[in-house]
C-alpha positions, 0 to 999 in steps of 0.5 A, a space after each residue: 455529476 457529469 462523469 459519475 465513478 465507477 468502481 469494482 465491488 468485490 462483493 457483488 463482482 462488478 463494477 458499480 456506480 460509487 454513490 456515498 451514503 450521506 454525500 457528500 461525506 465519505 467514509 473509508 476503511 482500509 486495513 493497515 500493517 501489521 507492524 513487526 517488520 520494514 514495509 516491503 514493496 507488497 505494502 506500498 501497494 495498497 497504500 498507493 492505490 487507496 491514497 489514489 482513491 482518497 485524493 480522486 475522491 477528495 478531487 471530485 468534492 468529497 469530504 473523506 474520512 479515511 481510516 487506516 489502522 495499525 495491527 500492533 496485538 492479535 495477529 498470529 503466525 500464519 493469521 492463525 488462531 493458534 501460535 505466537 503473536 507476530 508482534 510479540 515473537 520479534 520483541 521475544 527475539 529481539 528482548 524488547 517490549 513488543 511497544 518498543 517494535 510497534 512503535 519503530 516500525 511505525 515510525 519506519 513505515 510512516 517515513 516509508 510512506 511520506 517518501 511514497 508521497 501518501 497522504 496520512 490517513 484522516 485516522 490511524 487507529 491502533 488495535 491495542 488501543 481498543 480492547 474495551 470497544 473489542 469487548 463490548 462488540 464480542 459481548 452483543 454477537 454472544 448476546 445474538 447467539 453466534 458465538 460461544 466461550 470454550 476454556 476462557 477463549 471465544 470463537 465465532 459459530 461458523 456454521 450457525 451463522 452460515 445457516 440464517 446467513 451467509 458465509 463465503 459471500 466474498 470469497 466465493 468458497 463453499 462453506 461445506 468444502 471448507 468444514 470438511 478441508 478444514 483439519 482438526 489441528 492441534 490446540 483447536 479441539 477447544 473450538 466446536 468446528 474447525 471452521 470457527 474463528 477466535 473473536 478472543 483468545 486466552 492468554 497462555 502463560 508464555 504470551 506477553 499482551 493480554 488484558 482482562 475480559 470477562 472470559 479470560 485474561 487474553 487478546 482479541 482476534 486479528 479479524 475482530 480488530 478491523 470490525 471494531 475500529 471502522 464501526 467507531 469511526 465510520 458508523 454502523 455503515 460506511 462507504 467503501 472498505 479496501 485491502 489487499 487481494 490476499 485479505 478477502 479471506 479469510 480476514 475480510 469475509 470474517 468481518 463481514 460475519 462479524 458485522 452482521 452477527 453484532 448488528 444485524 447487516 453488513 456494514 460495508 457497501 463497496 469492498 475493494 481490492 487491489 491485486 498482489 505484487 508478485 516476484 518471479 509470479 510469485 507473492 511478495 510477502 514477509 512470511 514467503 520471505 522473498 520480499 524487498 523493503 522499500 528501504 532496500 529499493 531506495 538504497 540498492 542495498 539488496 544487491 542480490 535482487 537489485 540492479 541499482 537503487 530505485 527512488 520513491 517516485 520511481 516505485 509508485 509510478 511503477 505501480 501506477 502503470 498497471 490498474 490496481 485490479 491487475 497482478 504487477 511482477 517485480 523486475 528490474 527491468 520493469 523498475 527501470 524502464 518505469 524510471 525512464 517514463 517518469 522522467 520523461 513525463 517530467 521533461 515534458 512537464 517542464 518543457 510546458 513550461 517553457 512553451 509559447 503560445 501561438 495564434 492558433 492550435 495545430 495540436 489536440 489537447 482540448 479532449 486531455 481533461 475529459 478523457 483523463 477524468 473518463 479514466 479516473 471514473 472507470 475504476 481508476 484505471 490510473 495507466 490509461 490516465 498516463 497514457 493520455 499524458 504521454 500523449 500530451 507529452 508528444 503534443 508538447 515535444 512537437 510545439 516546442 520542436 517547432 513543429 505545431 502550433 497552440 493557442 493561450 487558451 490550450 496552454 493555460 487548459 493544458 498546463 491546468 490538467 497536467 498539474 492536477 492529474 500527474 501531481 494532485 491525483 497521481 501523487 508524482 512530485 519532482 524528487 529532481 527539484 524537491 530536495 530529495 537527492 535523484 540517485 543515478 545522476 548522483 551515483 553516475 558521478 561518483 561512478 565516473 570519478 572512480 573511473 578517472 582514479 582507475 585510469 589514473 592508477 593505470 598510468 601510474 599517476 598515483 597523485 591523481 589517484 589519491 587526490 579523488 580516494 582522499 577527497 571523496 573520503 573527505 566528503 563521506 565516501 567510502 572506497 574500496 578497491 577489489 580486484 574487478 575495479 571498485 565498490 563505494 558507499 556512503 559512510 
């Protein structure tokens, strides 16, 4: 390859040349939701960022098998090893079977995703559905001496695996500070070192997912999961696992332990990271509770914390501005002037259409496809790849302002480019032209109406004023008067 990628391996902390272990197959893994809740801005985070993985990966030749699960069992209230199950609590609360919640909010995210513009994983493994595989994979690490039954649970030994190996090699934490940090908690006396982790837990009576295992009547572990169904689907080995910032630990450096105590190496080669969304600096999450769903975002619903609706095309070019490696912090001024640069990317797209070509070029864009795949090769560093894009968009303004010159050979290599990095690669579409309804034309327009209606009811010309309530109200809008001027919904 001419320009080989270069990505950041968590594990070894530096960037490395990406080279697949069976080319030109790929196998990747990346951890998906735990399904108790809406999707919020923190999720669409690493759905953005590895779906620009798996369409650059795919761009360059390679034939991916992209593997993204769902956590619908195991993982408990503050990914502990004690306490109620996430799923669970909100099906106890809501008096559902906890499928029932599984199933609607997949269904809510999946929708959450298409609208992002995410490709659909290659797999999408449910953790409930792979308890017998689960079993097996705890069966050899107790074969191989690095875990132990204590009252019907199963735990992982820590610090026996520590000794002939090496835990904390991701995360960097010292082992030694960890078993002296690491409180005796209530409930945990059943473990032979806070530092041990449940590969299964037994079901108290109150629990309602569990299943039968030669141990107990019980339910796998949160870490267990991942190491199970990304071995099944992408061998003893695989290419490239990815995440979130927050999972490297606990949960990723205990899949490492996993995979080496089941089978004798760790099974994945690259491990990458994308960094945290954060709110006034700190985490977006659903158990800080200071999340926006992405719902909430497309709605404006949030009024609280948002200054307006914000479209799908809107958030993940916001995303994409900063490299996935780098903190992003939630404003609405940031949302905004995203919406704006995308828009202005748009115009540029279109107004390229629209261009005529000349003899001869005065403008320089025959360097746009190198230097883009330059960018994309450099850890996919996706701002500079927009960058390079408005740059193409000043190019394109001078020629149709009539200021500069390009020849049909520029054109045709300009227009090719553009079309492959913003659409294929970055994921954007037009939500102007696609159907889907860009919200602040839309929203400006019943805005201006309503304020023609309060004039009109300055003027006392009650006529015009009933005549835009009562067809607004035919339409599906509901108005409503309040003492500062209007507010207006959707029915």
């Amino acid at each position: 390859m001419e320009h080989p990628l270069y990505i950041y391996n968590t594990l070894t902390r530096r960037k490395e040349q990406f080279v697949p272990l069976h080319e030109p197959y790929v196998g990747m893994y990346v951890c998906g939701p735990t399904v108790y809740g809406d999707a919020h801005l923190g999720h669409a985070r690493p759905a953005i960022t590895f779906d620009i993985l798996f369409r650059y990966l795919r761009h360059l030749g390679y034939k991916v098998r992209y593997v993204r699960n769902i956590t619908d069992v195991g993982h408990l209230e503050h990914d502990a090893d004690d306490g109620e199950d996430k799923v669970a609590k909100k099906a106890r609360l809501e008096k559902l079977e906890p499928m029932e919640v599984v199933q609607y909010y997949v269904n809510r995210y999946h929708k959450a995703m298409e609208r992002l513009n995410v490709l659909p994983p290659s797999i999408e493994p449910f953790a409930s559905g792979h308890i017998i595989e689960q079993i097996e994979y705890i069966k050899e690490i107790i074969a191989h001496g690095y875990a132990y039954e204590s009252n019907g649970s199963v735990y992982f030994d820590v610090p026996k695996y520590n000794h002939d190996f090496h835990y904390g090699k991701l995360s960097g934490r010292n082992v030694d500070e960890l078993f002296s940090a690491t409180r005796q908690l209530d409930g945990q006396q059943e473990k032979h070192n806070p530092a041990d982790f449940a590969l299964w837990k037994k079901a108290a009576p109150e629990h309602i997912m569990h299943w039968p295992s030669p141990w107990s009547e019980g339910f796998p572990g949160w870490h267990l999961e991942c190491s199970t169904m990304g071995q099944k689907y992408l061998g003893e080995t695989f290419d490239i696992h990815g995440g979130g910032m927050d999972l490297i630990f606990p949960h990723h450096e205990c899949e490492i332990a996993q995979s080496v105590a089941h089978s004798g190496h760790d099974a994945v080669r690259y491990w990458m990271h994308n960094n945290m969304i954060t709110i006034n600096g700190q985490k977006m999450g659903k158990s800080l509770g200071n999340f926006i769903t992405l719902d909430e975002f497309f709605t404006g619903s949030r009024k609280d914390m948002l200054a307006q609706p914000y479209s799908p095309m809107t958030i993940r070019f916001f995303i994409l501005q900063a490299h996935y490696g780098g903190t992003v912090d939630f404003s609405n001024e940031a949302l905004q002037a995203a919406q704006k640069a995308y828009e202005r990317m748009l115009d540029g797209w279109k107004r390229l259409g629209e261009l005529k070509p000349s003899e001869a070029s005065t403008v320089d864009v025959a360097d746009l496809d190198r230097k883009c795949h330059e960018a994309m090769n450099d850890d996919l560093n996706t701002p500079v790849v927009i960058a390079h894009l408005f740059e193409a968009c000043r190019a394109i303004n001078l020629v149709n302002d009539g200021k500069a010159t390009i020849s049909a050979a520029d054109l045709e290599q300009l227009r090719a480019t553009f079309k492959t990095f913003l659409f294929d690669i970055l994921g954007i579409y037009d939500e102007r032209e696609s159907g889907s309804v860009n919200l602040r034309p839309y929203e400006q327009a019943v805005d201006l109406l309503l304020e023609i209606r309060k004039d009109a009811k300055s003027r006392k010309d009650w006529a015009t004023s009933d005549l835009i309530r009562n067809r607004l109200a035919e339409i599906g809008f509901d108005v409503k008067d309040t003492k500062d001027g209007f507010e207006w919904k959707v029915k």
